[in-house]
N, C-alpha and C positions, 0 to 999 in steps of 0.2 A: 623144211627147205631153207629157214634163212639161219640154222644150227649149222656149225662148222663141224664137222667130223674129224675122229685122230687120223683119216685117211688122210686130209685136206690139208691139216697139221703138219703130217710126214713130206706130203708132197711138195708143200710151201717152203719146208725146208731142205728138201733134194735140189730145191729151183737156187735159193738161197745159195747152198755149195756151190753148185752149178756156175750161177753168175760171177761169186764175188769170192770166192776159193776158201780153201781152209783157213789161210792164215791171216785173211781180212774178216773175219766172222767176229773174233774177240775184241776189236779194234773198234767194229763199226757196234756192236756190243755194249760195248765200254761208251761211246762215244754221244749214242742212244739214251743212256742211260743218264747219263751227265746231265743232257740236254733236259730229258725231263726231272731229274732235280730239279735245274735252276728255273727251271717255268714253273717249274710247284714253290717255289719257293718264292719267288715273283709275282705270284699271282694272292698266293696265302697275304702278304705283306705284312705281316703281322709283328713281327719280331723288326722291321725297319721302324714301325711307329713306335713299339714299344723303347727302341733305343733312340727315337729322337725325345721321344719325352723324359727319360732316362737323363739325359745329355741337357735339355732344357731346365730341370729341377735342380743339375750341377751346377748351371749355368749362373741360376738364380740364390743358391745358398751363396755362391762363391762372390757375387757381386750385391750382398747387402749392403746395403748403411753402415750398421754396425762394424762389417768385414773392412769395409772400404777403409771407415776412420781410423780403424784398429793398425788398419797398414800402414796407413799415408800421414796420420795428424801425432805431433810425437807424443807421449803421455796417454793416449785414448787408451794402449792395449793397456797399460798397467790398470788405470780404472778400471777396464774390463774384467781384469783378473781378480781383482777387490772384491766389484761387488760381486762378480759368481762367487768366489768363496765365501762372503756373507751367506749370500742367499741359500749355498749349504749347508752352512751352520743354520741357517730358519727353515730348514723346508724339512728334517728329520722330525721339529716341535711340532710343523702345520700338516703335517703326512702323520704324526699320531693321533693331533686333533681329530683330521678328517676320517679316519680311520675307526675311532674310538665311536664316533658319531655317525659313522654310516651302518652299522646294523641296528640301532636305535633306530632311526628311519628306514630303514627296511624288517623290521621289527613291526611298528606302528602301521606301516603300510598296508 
């Protein structure tokens, strides 16, 4: 009883024609359709947090310490650039160390 039949189906949309004519059928269709997008997608919210936090994280590399003096204090970015390329030239030496030394400990393990 509370099953919809393809009778009921047909009928519902004989009444549909009926009312609201052929050439408002695709429009009000269309229109339907839209609507429940944007409530599925409003109600989901998922993709709104994900791009506030997104946007937060930018927020926060782009207003370091580091960033700030880099821009604003004269001399800060050349230091900058110094020691990063030090620290490239040491980190090839301590990434073999660490390297050479972690299946010995996982070896032992």
């Amino acid at each position: 009883m509370g099953l919809i039949s393809p009778i009921h189906l047909l009928f519902l949309g004989l009444l549909a024609v009926i009312i609201f004519g052929p050439q408002r059928l695709p429009e009000i269709g269309r229109s339907l359709g839209k609507g429940m997008r944007e409530f599925k997608e409003s109600v989901s919210g998922v993709t709104d947090i994900q791009d506030a936090i997104h946007g937060v994280n930018e927020v926060r590399s782009a207003v370091s310490p580091s960033n700030l003096a880099g821009a604003f204090v004269p001399g800060v970015k050349d230091m900058q650039e110094t020691v990063a390329s030090a620290k490239s030239l040491a980190n090839p030496l301590a990434a073999e160390e660490t390297a050479a030394a972690a299946p010995k400990g996982t070896a032992s393990s």
